[in-house]
Structures are given as C-alpha cells and as structure tokens.
Steps between C-alpha positions, in 0.01 A plus 500: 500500500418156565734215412417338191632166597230521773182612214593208276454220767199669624353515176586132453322422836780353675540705813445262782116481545361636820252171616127643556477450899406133604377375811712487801774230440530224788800532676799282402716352794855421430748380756847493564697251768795669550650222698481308132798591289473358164825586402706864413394834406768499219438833326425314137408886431789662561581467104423769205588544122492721187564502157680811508781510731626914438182607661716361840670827503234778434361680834209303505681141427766566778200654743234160397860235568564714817136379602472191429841426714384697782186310503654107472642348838745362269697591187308537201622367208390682148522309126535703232535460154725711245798492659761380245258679202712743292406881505553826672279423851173685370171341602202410281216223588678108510825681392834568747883503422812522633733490209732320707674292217609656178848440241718735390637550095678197559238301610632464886265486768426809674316498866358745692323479807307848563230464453393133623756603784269794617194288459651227727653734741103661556401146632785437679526830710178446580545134589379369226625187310479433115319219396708545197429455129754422230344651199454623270735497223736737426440654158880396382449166590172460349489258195214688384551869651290715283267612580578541846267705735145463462211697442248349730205646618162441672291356257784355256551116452671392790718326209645833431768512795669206333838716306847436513528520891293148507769258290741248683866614463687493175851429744446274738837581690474865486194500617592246808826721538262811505266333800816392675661835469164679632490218836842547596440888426223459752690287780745792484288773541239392757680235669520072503296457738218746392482369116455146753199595542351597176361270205586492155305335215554555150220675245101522530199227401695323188211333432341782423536818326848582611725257321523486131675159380435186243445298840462721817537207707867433392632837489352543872676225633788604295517870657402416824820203556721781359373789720476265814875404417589829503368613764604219737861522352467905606390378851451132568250573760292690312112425515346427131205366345193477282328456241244794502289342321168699380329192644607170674426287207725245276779767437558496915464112505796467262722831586450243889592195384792683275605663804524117721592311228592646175833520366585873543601744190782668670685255768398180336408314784231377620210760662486897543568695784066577645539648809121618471234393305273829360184515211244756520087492523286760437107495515258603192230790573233574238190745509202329534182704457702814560668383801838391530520164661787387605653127387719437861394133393725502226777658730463183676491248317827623350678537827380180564634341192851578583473385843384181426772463210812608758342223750490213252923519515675342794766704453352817534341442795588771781632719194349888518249603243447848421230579248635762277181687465174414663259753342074554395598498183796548265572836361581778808584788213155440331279751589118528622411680170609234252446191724168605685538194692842594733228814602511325836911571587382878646296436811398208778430199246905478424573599915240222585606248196883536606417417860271202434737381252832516720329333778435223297837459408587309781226299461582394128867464614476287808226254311786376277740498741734787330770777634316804349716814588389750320228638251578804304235748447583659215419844513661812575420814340475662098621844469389763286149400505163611595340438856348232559548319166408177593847355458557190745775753725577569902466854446372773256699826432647404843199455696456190607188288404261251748710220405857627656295493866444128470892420492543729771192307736675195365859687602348461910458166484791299652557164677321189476154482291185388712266300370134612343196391561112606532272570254699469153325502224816455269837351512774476249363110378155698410665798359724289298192284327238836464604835580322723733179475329256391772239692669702541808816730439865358641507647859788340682868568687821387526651548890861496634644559846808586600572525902200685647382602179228358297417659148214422250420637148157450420333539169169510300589374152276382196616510152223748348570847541253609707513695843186476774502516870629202535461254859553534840776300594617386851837302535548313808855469615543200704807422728591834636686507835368830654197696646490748241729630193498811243381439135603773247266428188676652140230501224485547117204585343298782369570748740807343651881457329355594113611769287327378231156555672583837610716631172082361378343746765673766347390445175789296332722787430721418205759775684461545877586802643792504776256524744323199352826296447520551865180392610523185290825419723317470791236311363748257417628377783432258702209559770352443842142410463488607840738610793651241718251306722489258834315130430422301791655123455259258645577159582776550291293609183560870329194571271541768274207657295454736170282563233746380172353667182551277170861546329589646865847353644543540931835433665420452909779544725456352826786556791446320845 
C-alpha cells in the first residue's frame, strides 16, 4: 500500500520536478585561501526547538537529542515550548505540559517537578543545555483558564491554539514565586554552575498569536520584568533575555528601549535585566505553477531586520543575539497534505536550503557588526504520524531525514572560517533583495580549518524545486603547506544520505516492513561519495573536483 500522503502531492504536481537534460553546464571555480581567516566557526547551528516538549522522552525523542549532541563539537542547546502548560505530559501537535504548578482546596501553591525535571535531565545527561522557556500559564493562574487545551490541527485557523494557556497571570507574585521556586529547584538539582550556563527568557512571539491581552505590549513588558526578577533573585547570575518576537518590528523596538530605559514593573528602577537579545525570522514558500519555490528572501530580510535594529543601540553593542527560530517558513506541525507548499521539508531542497541558509548567517551577522550565537532550527520530530508527512522535522518514525546530515557536515567544521571566493553567482546582499530566482542556481561553500585540517561544504541551491545534473565544480584550496593531503568527500543527494528518496524507491510504503525500517536506516546516514583519496598539492594549491547535482550538498575533508 502506498502512502497516501505521498498520492496527494503527486496528484497536486508538487514532487520536485526532474529538469529534462540540458547541455553540459560550464564548470564553476570557487576558491578558498585558507591562510584568510575571516573570523570563527561558531556553531550558530548547534540550536533546535519544538512545540511539544514530552516527545523529549519517547524512544525516538531521547535517540534524535542523543544525535544531535553527538554530532555538535559543542553543547547543544534545545528551546522548547510547553513547559509550565498544565496537563498530564501527553503529546498532541503545538501542545506539551508539565503540570508543574497546581493549588490545593485551600488555594496554596502546589509544585512538582517530574515531569519538566525528566525533560531537563534528557538534555543535560546528554550535555545538553536548556535554552529555557517560561511559559505557558498554569491553568490555576490563568485569568481566563477555560478552555484550556486546544484542539488544533493541520488545516485549522492557526487562531485556534489561543485558550486559557495563552493569558498573562491573574497573580503576579505567585506566579514570580512559582518561576523563582522552579530556578532555585533547578540550581539544586543540576548544579550553580551548570544552570550558569543556560538561558532563560520568558513566553513565545507576544506579538503574535501567543499572548491574549487589551495591550500585548504592556503585559509583555510587565511579565517579562517580573520573570527576569525572579529569576535573577533565584540566581543572580543567571543568563535571561528576549523578546521573541514573531518578527523584529515595533513591538522589539519598544520591549529594547523598555529594557535600557524604561521604568521597570517589578524593581522600579530604571532598565531590565537583557542579557541576550532574541526575535525570530522565518521565510515564506508558495507553489508556483505546481512547484514549490522557496521564499529564503524573506528569511533574510527578516534576519536582517533585527540585526540592523540591535546595531542602531550603543549599548548593545558586543551583546549575543540568538535568533529564536530561523526557519522556511512558520508552521513545523503543518503538514504536506494541507499546506502543499512545506512538500519540500522531505528530501535535498530543505538539506540544501538549510546549508545555504546557515552559511549565510555569518554573512548577515558580521555586515551589522552583531554577536550572533545561535540560530534555532526548530524542528525535531511528530509522533504518531505517517511517514514522510511533510512536517518540517529531523526525523520520521525515527529515521532520520536529508536534513539531519547537514548539521552533522556542519558538526566537522571547527576553527577559524576561510574566506570564499571564485565564481559566485549569489551572496547573502543578492539573496536578501531577490531570492534564488536566476537562471544560475546558488552553488557556493563555506570553509574552516582547524590545525592541518581544512573542511568545505559545498552546495547547489536554487529556490524552485527542481533536481537536474547539476555542474561540475572544482574548488581550489590555496595556502596549503604540504606535497600532498587526503580529502574524504560526504555527499547528500539522491543516492547519497536520503531516506526519503529510497523509502520513494520502494514505493512509499505507508507501513515498512522490519526489513524495510532497516534499510531506510542506512540510507540515512551520512555517506562517503567515495573512499578516502590522495590529491597532489601544487605550488601550494589543492584542487578538488565533482560533479554537484542541483539541491545536492558536499562536505570535503581535506587532512595534510
């Protein structure tokens, strides 16, 4: 039996269209000095979230976080939201709980850690750090409580998540006492100097469908002095910021200036404690003629928003940035079959979107002159659904998806980055203004060393989802001290790190067999194009050369 996921977007026509063949592509020439550092491979990657923080502790949650640490040259830190919400820990799309805050007949306070605790202590025995979330609120400290869990599915006004979970507090001190009691409750179980070196912000995009007050604007600057007050009074060396904005727009202009200037609703001084500064930006895909095309554009330009807002403040210069989700688009639990557009998150166009995009990063960063940190992609995984859904996730029914080998090519990249040059057809200014519209597709790199170790991922991106043979590529590594050095060369394409494509080959069974299950595994690593080879250096040059199909993503290796 075939999937019917996989029928409905082939009967829409939006299975990435296989390009009649063309004539032979000129070769593009890209080089890399690596005696030119342009400044540190800081893993901005090494950051993921989800909606629905209980799928942390199911098989495949704890197997996906054990992953993604073992993959990161650093701690990974994971943002997830749900973890004050009221309930009994089950899972459902954009829903979570912990039920850690409850009152008794009398009305006192009742805590209890459990769950949150055995979500927190996943991360952290895996070395993992919480980029953690106050929210959201409690159902007996809801002003408006009922009702309280939502219904939300694919295909249901977005507006519908907004229930009693989504209300500023009703008690301002027990809900301040409530996020003190859960810091120190923290300090005390994992240690001082571990909860050091987490961060803590307070609730999710209140400027957009996550707050429901008379004036959003007040009642976030209201919640976050309290929660920041708390928190620092539960550990004065705490790390906490925001706002999460949906956007950095007028709502982040003013929670800034509040936060440097304002008088502030708990202390009544002057200023809030902003230790970071964080908004999210998410791109806009559409279908176009029956293929998805992607809007990285749009990613951009809101990236580039915030950047340019943090740098207009003197006193915020140096101060890390983290951007709380950096994201195509905006929905990760809304399926392929009700949004034909997120089609793409299966295969190579998310693997080769997600690497052009992250290299660009540093780019959009280092233009305005800010301390970027960290971009969370959020995705993880939805249980309890079929294959290959279409829903923007790591892994599906715990086998992991083209996308997961990207962060692990970008998990071998250490050091200093080198810089770029050649024959570019793109860079971030261009991507920012039109997309990746043009005739030419995006096929560039991003190159770090680290001691005698140079690596380069290399990919072929365009924003239409469409897969041909590609160019021929050659990268020219300039600088290298040696006769001669060993390149491995890891690949993702087609036939190389894709489950999707081969779960396709064997006809998009809706329930593998064991057997099947088992084969998909292996196609979902991450692979060798080739075994190890020799390349002569000459005159100090390394040139490596490949054939790079379209929406293919290469990570060279090259030891001397």
């Amino acid at each position: 039996m075939k999937n019917l996921f996989a029928g409905a977007v082939l009967a829409a026509g939006l299975l990435p269209l296989a390009a009649p063949a063309a004539p032979a592509s000129a070769t593009v020439k890209l080089t890399v000095d690596t005696r030119a550092e342009t400044g540190p491979m800081t893993p901005l990657w090494a950051w993921f979230g989800y909606d629905e923080p209980n799928y942390t502790t199911t098989p495949n949650g704890k197997k996906l976080l054990s992953e993604l640490a073992d993959l990161s040259p650093v701690p990974v830190y994971v943002r997830a939201h749900n973890l004050m919400t009221s309930g009994d820990g089950s899972h459902a799309l954009k829903w979570g709980s912990t039920g850690m805050y409850s009152e008794d007949a009398d009305g006192k306070p009742v805590y209890n850690w459990k769950i949150v605790d055995a979500i927190f202590d996943a991360y952290v025995e895996r070395g993992m750090k919480p980029l953690a979330q106050i929210g959201f609120m409690p159902e007996a400290l809801s002003p408006k409580p009922q009702p309280y869990q939502h219904q939300w599915k694919p295909g249901v006004r977005y507006e519908e998540i907004m229930t009693g979970w989504a209300y500023p507090p009703k008690d301002y001190a027990r809900w301040s006492e409530l996020i003190y009691q859960w810091v120190r409750h923290c300090v005390e179980r994992y240690g001082q100097q571990e909860v050091e070196s987490w961060y803590w912000e307070v609730w999710n995009e209140p400027d957009g469908h996550y707050l429901i007050a008379p004036d959003r604007r007040q009642a976030y600057l209201k919640m976050y002095d309290h929660a920041a007050d708390a928190v620092k009074r539960a550990l004065p060396t705490a790390r906490f910021g925001g706002p999460h904005t949906a956007v950095a727009a007028d709502f982040m202009e003013e929670f800034l200036q509040h936060a440097l200037h304002g008088t502030n609703y708990a202390t009544g001084k002057r200023g809030s404690p902003l230790d970071f500064v964080a908004w999210h930006a998410k791109g806009a895909p559409k279908v176009v003629d029956g293929v998805v095309r992607m809007g990285m554009d749009t990613h951009f330009r809101n990236l580039d928003r915030g950047f340019a807002m943090v740098a207009r403040y003197p006193e915020l210069k140096g101060i890390p940035v983290i951007i709380g989700e950096s994201d195509p688009e905006g929905c990760a639990a809304c399926g392929m079959q009700t949004n034909p557009e997120n089609a793409y998150r299966n295969g190579t166009l998310y693997a080769s979107y997600t690497a052009a995009s992250v290299a660009r990063l540093y780019d959009l960063a280092d233009r305005r002159g800010t301390n970027l940190i960290g971009a969370v992609n959020w995705s993880f995984l939805f249980e309890d659904q079929p294959w290959f859904a279409g829903y923007r996730d790591l892994a599906t029914n715990g086998v992991d998806k083209p996308v997961l080998n990207v962060f692990r090519m970008l998990g071998m990249m250490r050091g200093s980055r080198l810089k770029v040059g050649g024959d570019r057809a793109y860079d971030a200014d261009r991507i920012q203004r039109e997309g990746v519209r043009g005739e030419r597709t995006d096929i560039d790199a991003l190159a770090s060393r680290s001691g005698r170790e140079v690596a380069v991922l290399v990919w072929n991106y365009h924003d239409d989802d469409i897969i041909d043979a590609g160019s021929p590529v050659e990268v020219a590594l300039t600088g290298i001290p040696a006769k001669s050095g060993s390149v491995r060369h890891y690949r993702i394409d087609q036939e190389h790190g894709n489950s999707y494509a081969e779960w396709k080959r064997m006809g998009s069974p809706a329930s593998p067999t064991a057997a099947q299950v088992a084969q998909l595994q292996k196609a979902s690593g991450l692979a060798q194009l080739a075994e190890p080879s020799t390349v002569d250096v000459r005159d100090g040059v390394a040139t490596l050369k490949m054939q790079l199909p379209r929406q293919a993503v290469s990570l060279l290796v090259l030891s001397y």
